[in-house]
Each structure stands twice: as structure tokens, then as C-alpha cells.
DRENLOMAR-304166 format. One line per 8 residues: their letters; for each residue x, y negated, z negated of C-alpha. Coordinates in steps of 0.5 Angstrom, whole numbers, plus 500, padded with zeros to 3 digits. Last residue first. Layout:
! DRENLOMAR-304166
a = X/Y/Z | ...
END
This chain:
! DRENLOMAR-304166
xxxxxxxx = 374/287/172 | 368/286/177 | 367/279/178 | 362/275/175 | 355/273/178 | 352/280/177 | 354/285/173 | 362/284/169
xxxxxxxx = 357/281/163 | 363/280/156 | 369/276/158 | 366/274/164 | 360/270/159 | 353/269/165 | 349/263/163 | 343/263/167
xxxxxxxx = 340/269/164 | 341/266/158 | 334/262/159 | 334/253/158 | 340/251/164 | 341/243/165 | 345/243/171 | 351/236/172
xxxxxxxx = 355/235/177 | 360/230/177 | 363/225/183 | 357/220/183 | 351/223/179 | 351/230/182 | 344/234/182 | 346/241/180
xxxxxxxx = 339/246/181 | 341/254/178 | 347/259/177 | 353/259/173 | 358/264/172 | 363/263/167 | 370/264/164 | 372/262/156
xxxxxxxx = 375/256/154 | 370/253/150 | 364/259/152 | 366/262/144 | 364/255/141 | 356/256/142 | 355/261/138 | 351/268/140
xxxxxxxx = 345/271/142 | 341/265/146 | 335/264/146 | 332/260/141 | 338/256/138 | 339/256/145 | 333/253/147 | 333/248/141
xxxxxxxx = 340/246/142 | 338/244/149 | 342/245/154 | 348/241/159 | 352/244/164 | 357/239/165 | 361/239/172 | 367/237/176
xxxxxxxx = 370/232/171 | 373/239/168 | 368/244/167 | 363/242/162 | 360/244/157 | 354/239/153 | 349/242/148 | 344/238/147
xxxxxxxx = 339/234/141 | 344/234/135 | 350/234/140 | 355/239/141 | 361/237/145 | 364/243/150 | 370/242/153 | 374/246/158
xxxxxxxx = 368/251/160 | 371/256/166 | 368/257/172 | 364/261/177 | 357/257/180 | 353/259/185 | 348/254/187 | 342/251/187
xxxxxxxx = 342/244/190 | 348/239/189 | 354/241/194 | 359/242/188 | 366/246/190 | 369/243/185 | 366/248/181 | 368/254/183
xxxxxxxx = 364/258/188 | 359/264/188 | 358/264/195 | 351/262/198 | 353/259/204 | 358/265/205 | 352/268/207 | 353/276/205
xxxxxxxx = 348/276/199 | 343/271/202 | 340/276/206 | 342/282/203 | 350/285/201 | 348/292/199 | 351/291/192 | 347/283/192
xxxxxxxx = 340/287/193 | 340/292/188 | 343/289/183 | 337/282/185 | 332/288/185 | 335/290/178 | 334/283/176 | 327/282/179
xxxxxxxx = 326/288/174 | 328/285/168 | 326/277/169 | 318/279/170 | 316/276/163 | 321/271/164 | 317/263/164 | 319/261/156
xxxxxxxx = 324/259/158 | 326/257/166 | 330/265/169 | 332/264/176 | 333/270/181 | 335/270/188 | 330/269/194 | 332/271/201
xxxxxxxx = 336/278/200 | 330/283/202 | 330/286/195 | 329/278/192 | 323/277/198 | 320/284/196 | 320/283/188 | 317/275/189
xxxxxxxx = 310/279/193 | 309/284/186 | 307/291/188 | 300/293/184 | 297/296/189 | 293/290/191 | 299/286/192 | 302/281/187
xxxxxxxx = 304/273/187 | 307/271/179 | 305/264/177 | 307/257/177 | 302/252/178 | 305/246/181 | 304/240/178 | 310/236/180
xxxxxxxx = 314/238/173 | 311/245/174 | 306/247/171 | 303/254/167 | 309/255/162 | 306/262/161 | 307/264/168 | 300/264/172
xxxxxxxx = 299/271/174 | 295/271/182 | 293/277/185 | 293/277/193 | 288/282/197 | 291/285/205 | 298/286/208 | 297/278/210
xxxxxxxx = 302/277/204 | 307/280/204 | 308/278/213 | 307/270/211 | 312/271/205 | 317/275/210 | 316/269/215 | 317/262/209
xxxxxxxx = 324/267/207 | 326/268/214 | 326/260/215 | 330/259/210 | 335/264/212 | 340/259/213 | 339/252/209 | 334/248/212
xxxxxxxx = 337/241/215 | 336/234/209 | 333/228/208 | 327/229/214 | 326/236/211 | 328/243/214 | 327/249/209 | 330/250/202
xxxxxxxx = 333/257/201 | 328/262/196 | 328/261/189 | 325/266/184 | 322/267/177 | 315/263/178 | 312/262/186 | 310/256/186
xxxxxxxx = 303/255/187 | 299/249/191 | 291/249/189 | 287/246/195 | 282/251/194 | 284/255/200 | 291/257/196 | 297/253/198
xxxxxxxx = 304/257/197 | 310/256/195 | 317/260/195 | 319/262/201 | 316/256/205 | 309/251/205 | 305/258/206 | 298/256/208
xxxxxxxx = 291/258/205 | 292/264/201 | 286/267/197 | 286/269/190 | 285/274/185 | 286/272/177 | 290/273/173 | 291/270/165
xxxxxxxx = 287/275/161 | 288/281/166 | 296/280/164 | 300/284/170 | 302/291/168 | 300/294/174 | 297/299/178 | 290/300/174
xxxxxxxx = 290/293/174 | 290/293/181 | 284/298/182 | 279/295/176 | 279/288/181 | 279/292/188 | 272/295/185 | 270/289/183
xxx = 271/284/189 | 268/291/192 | 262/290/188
END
């Protein structure tokens, strides 16, 4: 009775999909942005990205730690909801999905309005894209978290570490394959993107980005010198001339 009665209470208070939810029991949080279920199930939290913890290979990333806490302390605040994503796995096979609280408030608002955790937009998972957006306004323009780190600055793309980034440049080149478009910056950087995913996405022709200014964010893996970031949803790519929010400079 009352796992039922909880149940009618949450989708009152929310406009999560009751088709593709259900409620869910966290056994141990992995870092900001995954989650072990008591039933074994790891869940990564779509929509977000939180910095990396400390592994053998490499040191954590500042607030790391932070983030694996503030997603502890949300979710011990009492019953969890679970939202799977469209797209319901991840390459290592994760279950992406979207975490929420009883009343309705979703786990991955609270760590982008606390700075530690950014959004990203992978097609077709951007259902909650607008409002994680406007969380991440919120929490940039009162400099949170990751948002007043210069670790985490908007930089050049020389300036390539690999990892998520922030990236703001400008396109020297582009080349349009049948299969890929490919713009690069320099020899720093090829952002690469499938001509299926603009064609479907993307509102606007591919040649206006040659020359233009840009902001980027997303995974960069470096093959020898070069960066090279494979982006599928607009949110990623941010056209100066046009977007002064976000990643680009204020006119």
C-alpha cells in the first residue's frame, strides 16, 4: 500500500514518463554521476557530467569528491525514482536514466545548481536538456563549483588536456564526408559529427561554422598531438556570432 501510495504522490509532482519509471533502491554511489542499485544494476545518471574521482591511471579532478557526497546526502533524503533515458544504455552497459526524489525534484538539477556537474546533450537522450540548461545559467552567473575553478575554464584549443573540456575556438577548416562532417581547428582539434545527427538535429548549414567562433564541450581524446570530440546534439556546439549565453563570451 504505501509503495503505492508513494507512487501516485511522485507522478503528481512531476512530469516524469510513468511508462519507462519505475522506483528504485540505491545500494552505493560509484562518483557524481553513477550509481549501484541493490539489484546490481549500475546507473548512469543521463544529461550531466560530474568531475572524474581518483583512479589508478589518473588523480581526481577538483571537486570530485564533492559531487560523489552532495549525490550521497540527495539521495538519502528518502524514496528514489528512476526514468530510463530513451537511448537506455551506454557503450559499457550502463543504464542511462534520469534520478528523482519523491516530490518530484530531480537528483541531477541539484548537483548542476551546486556547480558540480555540467550539462551535456548525447541524441536522442535531451528530454530534460531546457531545464538542466537554465540550472547550469543559474549556476555559471553565481560562479558555483566548477564554474569558479580555473580548472574547468572555457580554453583554447591548444590548450587540449583530454577528458571533458570546455573548448572556445574558431573552425579553420571543414570537410563534409558522406558519412561525417569533420571541423577542425587548426592541428589542435577535429570536432567530428555524423551527417545523420546534424541533418536531424542541427538547424542550420554546415558551411556557416568555416571561419566562425565557437564554443564546444564535451569528451576529447587525443591521438598523438590532436584532439578530436565527436559531438551528436547542437547543445554541444555553440555559434558566438549567434549564442552569447553559455560558453561564449559576452558581446
Amino acid at each position: 500500500m504505501r509503495v503505492a501510495i508513494l507512487w501516485c504522490a511522485f507522478f503528481f509532482n512531476s512530469d516524469v514518463d510513468a511508462l519507462s519509471s519505475r522506483a528504485v533502491e540505491v545500494g552505493r554511489v560509484v562518483d557524481g554521476d553513477t550509481v549501484v542499485l541493490t539489484s546490481g544494476e549500475i546507473v548512469r545518471l543521463a544529461g550531466i557530467n560530474t568531475p572524474e574521482r581518483e583512479t589508478d591511471q589518473k588523480a581526481a579532478e577538483p571537486l570530485a569528491d564533492a559531487a560523489h557526497d552532495t549525490l550521497v546526502e540527495t539521495l538519502s533524503k528518502g524514496d528514489i525514482f528512476l526514468e530510463e533515458a530513451p537511448d537506455k544504455k551506454d557503450r559499457y552497459g550502463r543504464t542511462l536514466a534520469y534520478l528523482f526524489l519523491e516530490d518530484g525534484s530531480s537528483v541531477q538539477e541539484v548537483l548542476i545548481r551546486e556547480g558540480l556537474a555540467s550539462v551535456v546533450a548525447i541524441a536522442p537522450n535531451d528530454r530534460y536538456l531546457d531545464r538542466f540548461a537554465l540550472a547550469e545559467d543559474a549556476a555559471r552567473e553565481s560562479g558555483a563549483g566548477i564554474w569558479s575553478i580555473p580548472y574547468f575554464d572555457v580554453v583554447g584549443a591548444d590548450q587540449i588536456r583530454g577528458g571533458f573540456q570546455f573548448i572556445l575556438d574558431k573552425f579553420t577548416a571543414l570537410k563534409l564526408g558522406p558519412k561525417w562532417f569533420r571541423f577542425s581547428v587548426r592541428d589542435d582539434l577535429d570536432v567530428l559529427i555524423r551527417r545523420a545527427d546534424w541533418e536531424a538535429s542541427f538547424a542550420y548549414p554546415p558551411g556557416v561554422l568555416e571561419q566562425s567562433e565557437v564554443a564546444v564541450r564535451g569528451w576529447i581524446s587525443k591521438k598523438k598531438s590532436k584532439g578530436v570530440l565527436v559531438i551528436s546534439h547542437p547543445f554541444m556546439l555553440e555559434r558566438c556570432v549567434v549564442e552569447t549565453r553559455r560558453l561564449c563570451p559576452a558581446p
